[in-house]
N, C-alpha and C positions, 0 to 999 in steps of 0.2 A: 341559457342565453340563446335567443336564436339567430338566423343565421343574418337577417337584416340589421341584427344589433353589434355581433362580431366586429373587431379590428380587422380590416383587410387590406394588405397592400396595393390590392389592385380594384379600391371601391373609391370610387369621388364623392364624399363626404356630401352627407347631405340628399343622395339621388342611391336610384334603387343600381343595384349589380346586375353586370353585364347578363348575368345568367338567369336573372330576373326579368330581362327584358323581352319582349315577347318579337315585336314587331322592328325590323329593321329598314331607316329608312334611305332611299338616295345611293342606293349600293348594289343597287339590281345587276348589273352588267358581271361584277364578281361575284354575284350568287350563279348567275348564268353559267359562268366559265365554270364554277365549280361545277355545275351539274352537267354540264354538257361533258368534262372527263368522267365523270360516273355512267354518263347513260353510255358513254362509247369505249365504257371497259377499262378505261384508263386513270385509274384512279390511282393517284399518284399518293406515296407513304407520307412525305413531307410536305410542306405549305407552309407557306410564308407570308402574312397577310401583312400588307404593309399599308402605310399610307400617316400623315399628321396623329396627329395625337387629336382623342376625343371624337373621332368621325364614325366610330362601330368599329373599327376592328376584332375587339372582343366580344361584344354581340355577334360578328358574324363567327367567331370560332364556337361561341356555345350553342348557335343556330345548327351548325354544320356539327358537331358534337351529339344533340338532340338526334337529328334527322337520323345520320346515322347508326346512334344506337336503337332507334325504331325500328328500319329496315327489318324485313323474316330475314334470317340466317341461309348463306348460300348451302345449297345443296348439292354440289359439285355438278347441276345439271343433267347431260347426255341428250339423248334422240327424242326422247320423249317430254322434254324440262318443259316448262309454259314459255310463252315467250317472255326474256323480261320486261319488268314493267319501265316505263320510261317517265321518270318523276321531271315534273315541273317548277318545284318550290320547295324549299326548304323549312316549310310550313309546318308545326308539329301542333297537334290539338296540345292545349295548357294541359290540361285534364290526365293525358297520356301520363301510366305509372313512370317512366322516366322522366316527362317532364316534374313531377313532384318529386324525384328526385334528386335531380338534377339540382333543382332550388334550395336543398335544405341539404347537399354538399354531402349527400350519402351514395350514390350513383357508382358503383363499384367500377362498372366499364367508363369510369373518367380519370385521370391523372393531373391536378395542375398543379403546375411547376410556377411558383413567385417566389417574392423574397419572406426569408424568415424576420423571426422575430428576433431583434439584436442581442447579443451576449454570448460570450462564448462554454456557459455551464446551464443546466439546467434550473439553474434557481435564478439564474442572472434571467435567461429567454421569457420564464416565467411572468417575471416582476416587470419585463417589458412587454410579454402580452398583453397585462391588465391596465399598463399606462401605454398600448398604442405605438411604441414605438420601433420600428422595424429596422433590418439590416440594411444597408444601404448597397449591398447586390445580390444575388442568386448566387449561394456556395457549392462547393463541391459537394459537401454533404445532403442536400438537398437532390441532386441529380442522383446521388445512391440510391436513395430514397424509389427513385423516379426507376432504377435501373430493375433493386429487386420489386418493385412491383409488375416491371413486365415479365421478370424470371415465374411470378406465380401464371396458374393457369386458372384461365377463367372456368367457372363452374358451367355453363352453358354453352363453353367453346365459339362465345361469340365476340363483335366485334372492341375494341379499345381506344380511345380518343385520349391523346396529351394535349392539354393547352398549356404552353409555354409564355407567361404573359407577366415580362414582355423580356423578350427575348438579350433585347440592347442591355439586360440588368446582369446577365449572368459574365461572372469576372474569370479569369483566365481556365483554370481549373475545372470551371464547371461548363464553357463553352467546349473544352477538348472530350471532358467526360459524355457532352450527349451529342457531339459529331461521331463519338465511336456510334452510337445506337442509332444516327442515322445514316451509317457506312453499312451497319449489321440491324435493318431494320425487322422489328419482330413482326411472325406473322398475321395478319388481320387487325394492324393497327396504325394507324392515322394518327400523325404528329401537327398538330396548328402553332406555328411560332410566328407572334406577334411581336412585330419591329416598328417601332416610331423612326426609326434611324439604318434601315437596312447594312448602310457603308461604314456602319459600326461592326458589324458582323463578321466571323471569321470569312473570309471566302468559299472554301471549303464546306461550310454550313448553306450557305447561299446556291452553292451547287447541286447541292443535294436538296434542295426544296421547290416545288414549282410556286409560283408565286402569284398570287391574288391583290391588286391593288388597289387602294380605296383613296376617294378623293373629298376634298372639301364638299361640306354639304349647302346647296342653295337655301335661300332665307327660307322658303316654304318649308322646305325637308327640317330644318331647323326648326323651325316654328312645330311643324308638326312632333320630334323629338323630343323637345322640350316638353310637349302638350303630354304626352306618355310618362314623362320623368316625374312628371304631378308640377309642373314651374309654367308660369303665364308668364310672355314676353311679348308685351306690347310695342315695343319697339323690335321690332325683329329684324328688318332690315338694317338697324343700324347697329344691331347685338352681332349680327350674319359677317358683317361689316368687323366689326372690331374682334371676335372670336376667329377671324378667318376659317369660318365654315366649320368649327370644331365644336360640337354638341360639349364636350369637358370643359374648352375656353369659357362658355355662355355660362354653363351653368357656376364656374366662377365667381364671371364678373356681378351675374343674377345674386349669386348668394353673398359677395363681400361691396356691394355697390360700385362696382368695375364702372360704369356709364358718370356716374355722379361724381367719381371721384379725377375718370378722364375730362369732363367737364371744368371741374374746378382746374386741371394741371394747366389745361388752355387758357384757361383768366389770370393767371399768371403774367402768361407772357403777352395780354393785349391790350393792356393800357398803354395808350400815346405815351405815358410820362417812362417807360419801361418796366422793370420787376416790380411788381408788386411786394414789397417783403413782408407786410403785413399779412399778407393772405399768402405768403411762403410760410410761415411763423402756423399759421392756422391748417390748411397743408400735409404738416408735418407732424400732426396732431392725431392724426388718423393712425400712427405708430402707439397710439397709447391704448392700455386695455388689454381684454381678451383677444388672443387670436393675433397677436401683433406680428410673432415671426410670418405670419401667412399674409397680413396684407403688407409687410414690407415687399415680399413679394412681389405680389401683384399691382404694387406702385415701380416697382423697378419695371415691369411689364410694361405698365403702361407707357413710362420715360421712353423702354423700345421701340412701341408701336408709333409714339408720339414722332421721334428720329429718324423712324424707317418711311415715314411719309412726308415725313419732310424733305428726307435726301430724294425720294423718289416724285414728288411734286415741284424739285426747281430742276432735276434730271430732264424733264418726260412737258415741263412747263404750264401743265392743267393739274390742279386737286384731284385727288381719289374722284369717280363717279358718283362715291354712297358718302354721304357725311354724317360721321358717329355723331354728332351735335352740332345743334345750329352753328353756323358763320364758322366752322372748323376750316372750310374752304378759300376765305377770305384771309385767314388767318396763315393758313400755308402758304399762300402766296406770297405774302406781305410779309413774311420770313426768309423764305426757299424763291425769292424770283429770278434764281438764275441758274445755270447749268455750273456755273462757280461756286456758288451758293450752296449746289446741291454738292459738291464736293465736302464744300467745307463741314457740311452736318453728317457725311457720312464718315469723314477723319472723327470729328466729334462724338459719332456713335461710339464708335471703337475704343479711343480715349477714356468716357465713361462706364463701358464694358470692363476694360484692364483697371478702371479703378476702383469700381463696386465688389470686383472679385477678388483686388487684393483687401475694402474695405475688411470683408466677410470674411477673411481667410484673417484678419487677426483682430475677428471681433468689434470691428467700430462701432460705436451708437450708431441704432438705425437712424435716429434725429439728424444724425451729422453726415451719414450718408447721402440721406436722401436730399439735405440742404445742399452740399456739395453739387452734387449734380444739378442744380435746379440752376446755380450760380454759375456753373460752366456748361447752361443750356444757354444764359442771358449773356455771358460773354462771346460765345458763337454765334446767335443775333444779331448785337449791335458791333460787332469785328468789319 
């Protein structure tokens, strides 16, 4: 099987892996920073790449992974050393026998640390490798794994790359087991711990990491991500827009009809006569099929996105700048016209937050879920 076919916890379905990707876009300033600590000697053990979900964080750790396992190997210098050289980019030709490495997850000088695969025997992990289904954190045993592989010594005494990805998954156990090895870090190796959620993090881990921070990417940088992932987004401003600048969000909404089906949530609520329940009934339909657990999802998603603009367009009293679909902006008005108004949909938010997650915690039809919510969107409306 090869490695673009593999179940991986840390691959978005559908798009190539982080370590597949070549080109990083909209994140120059933290490639900067990285190098400007290397070219000035200071290249710090730990790193902590933070930022949203979906913007490169893991691209830049397996950029910064590459680069460094290229580097000649220091030579302890002296009087007569060359000068060093002072790199500019984190650029590594494809071609390079580590970049072929790296891709096809044989790369000796790397370590990544995600989640396994659920069960707790070996026939149980097995039988969820082949159906996809993972642990749902980073175990202690996992971080062993990670610990004797820095106790071995590399054959060429060169450099070592862990990427930790994503950091926010590793559960009690397994955050204490690798703050010891970044209290006691081994020599010539570089730890990348990717965090979507930094203030999840032990403190103590956070202390010991210098940190690199990555921000939403503009519609261009987006546009252009997408373009590399193999996905055309003709709407890009209004994907930019609703993804909140997260290359992972887009390629989402791109792959389960995210735009079409935020459209439809909006027709809903814009008929003069009130809810539409006919087209609630139709809606809710979108839960039937393959793939159902994953666009329940992302129809809860959108319900947030839908909320979070609402409360924040009768706060602030003008619609978003970028409108994911026609008349969206006419429509938050004429909902949200008032700084009361925007109270009241932010209680609302909250309300059907507490009750989708109790829905989920005891199994409700996703049908009745998602009706629920839609019925205490239109009671919050016309109140």
């Amino acid at each position: 099987m090869s490695a673009n076919q593999i179940h991986e916890a840390d691959r978005v379905e559908g798009a190539p892996h982080p370590r597949e990707t070549e080109t990083l876009f909209g994140q120059d300033q933290a490639e900067q920073d990285f190098l400007l600590a290397l070219n000035s000697n200071r290249l710090h053990h730990g790193w902590l790449i933070s930022g949203p979900k979906g913007v490169g964080k893991a691209t830049l750790a397996w950029r910064i992974a590459r680069f460094l396992l290229t580097l000649p190997p220091e030579d302890g210098g002296g009087m007569f050393a060359p000068e060093p050289q002072v790199h500019r980019s984190l650029n590594v030709d494809p071609e390079h026998p580590v970049s072929h490495r790296i891709r096809a997850l044989s790369e000796p000088g790397v370590f990544l640390l995600r989640r396994g695969f659920a069960g707790s025997t070996d026939s149980a992990r097995e039988k969820a490798r082949q159906d996809g289904k993972f642990a749902a954190d980073i175990r202690v045993n996992e971080v062993r794994e990670l610990s004797s592989y820095l106790h071995m010594s590399m054959a060429d005494g060169g450099r070592r790359v862990v990427i930790v990805d994503s950091a926010d998954e590793m559960n009690v156990n397994a955050a204490n087991a690798l703050l010891k090895m970044l209290e006691e870090p081994p020599a010539r190796t570089v730890m990348l711990l990717i965090s979507h959620q930094p203030s999840r993090l032990l403190p103590t881990i956070r202390s010991r990491c210098r940190e690199l921070r990555l921000h939403a990417l503009s519609s261009g940088n987006m546009q252009l991500a997408l373009t590399q992932a193999g996905f055309e987004a003709n709407d890009s401003p209004a994907l930019s827009e609703m993804a909140a600048g997260s290359v992972g969000e887009a390629l989402k909404h791109l792959q389960q009809d995210g735009l079409p089906l935020y459209a439809e949530l909006l027709s809903l609520f814009s008929s003069s006569r009130g809810l539409d329940r006919p087209k609630a009934l139709n809606f809710v339909n979108a839960l039937n099929g393959k793939g159902a657990d994953a666009k329940l999802e992302l129809i809860l998603g959108l319900f947030d996105l839908f909320l979070a603009r609402l409360a924040r367009t009768g706060a602030i009293g003008a619609p978003p700048r970028v409108e994911i679909v026609p008349g969206e902006g006419n429509l938050l008005m004429q909902l949200a016209p008032s700084v009361h108004k925007a109270r009241d949909w932010a209680k609302a938010a909250q309300e059907i937050t507490d009750r989708t997650r109790h829905g989920k915690s005891v199994n409700l039809d996703p049908a009745s879920l998602v009706l629920d919510t839609v019925f205490k969107i239109h009671q919050t409306a016309v109140a």
